[in-house]
N, C-alpha and C positions, 0 to 999 in steps of 0.2 A: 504494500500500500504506500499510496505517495499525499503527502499534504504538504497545499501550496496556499500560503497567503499573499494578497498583493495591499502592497501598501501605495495608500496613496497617496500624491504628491504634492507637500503644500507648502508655501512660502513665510517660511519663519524669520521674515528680516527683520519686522518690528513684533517682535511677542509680547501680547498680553495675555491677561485671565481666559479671557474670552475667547481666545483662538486657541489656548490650552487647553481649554474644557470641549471645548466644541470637536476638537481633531480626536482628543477622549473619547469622546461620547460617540464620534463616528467610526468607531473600530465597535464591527459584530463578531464575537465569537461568543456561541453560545456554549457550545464544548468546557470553553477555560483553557484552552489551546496555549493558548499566548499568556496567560494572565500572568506567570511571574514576567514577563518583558513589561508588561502595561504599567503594573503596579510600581515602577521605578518614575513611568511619567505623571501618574496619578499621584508621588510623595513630591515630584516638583510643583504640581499644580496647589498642595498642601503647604509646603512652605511661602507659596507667593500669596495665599490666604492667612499666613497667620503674620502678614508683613502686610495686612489690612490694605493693600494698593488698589486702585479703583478699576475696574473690571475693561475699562478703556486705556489702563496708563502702563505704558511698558516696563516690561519687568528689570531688573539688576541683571547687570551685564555677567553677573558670576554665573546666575538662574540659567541666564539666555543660553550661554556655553554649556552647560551641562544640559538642557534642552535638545541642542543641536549635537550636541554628541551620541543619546542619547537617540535621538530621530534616525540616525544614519548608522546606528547600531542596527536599527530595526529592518 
């Protein structure tokens, strides 16, 4: 048996909340397939909540990098 996911491809120049959660929320697996992979970008979407920033204002450039590393792991 062969399993294939396609990720899809989105432009992380200016990151916020909002296109963190959103890129989140649009990965289906109902399996649990992926879910230790997810659950690394679902603790960065948690720290940029508890750094209370506003759902439109981009994140800290440490965030952003670990983001983007992070994405291109995937």
């Amino acid at each position: 048996d062969l399993f294939c996911f396609k990720v899809r491809q989105f432009d992380f120049e200016q990151l916020t909340r909002r296109i963190m959660l959103s890129f989140l929320a649009s990965i289906f697996d109902p399996l649990g397939l992926v879910s230790p992979w997810i659950v690394t970008g679902k603790l960065l979407l948690q720290q940029t909540t508890r750094l209370q920033l506003d759902w439109d204002a981009p994140v800290p450039e440490t965030i952003h990098q670990k983001w983007n590393s992070w994405y291109n792991s995937l």
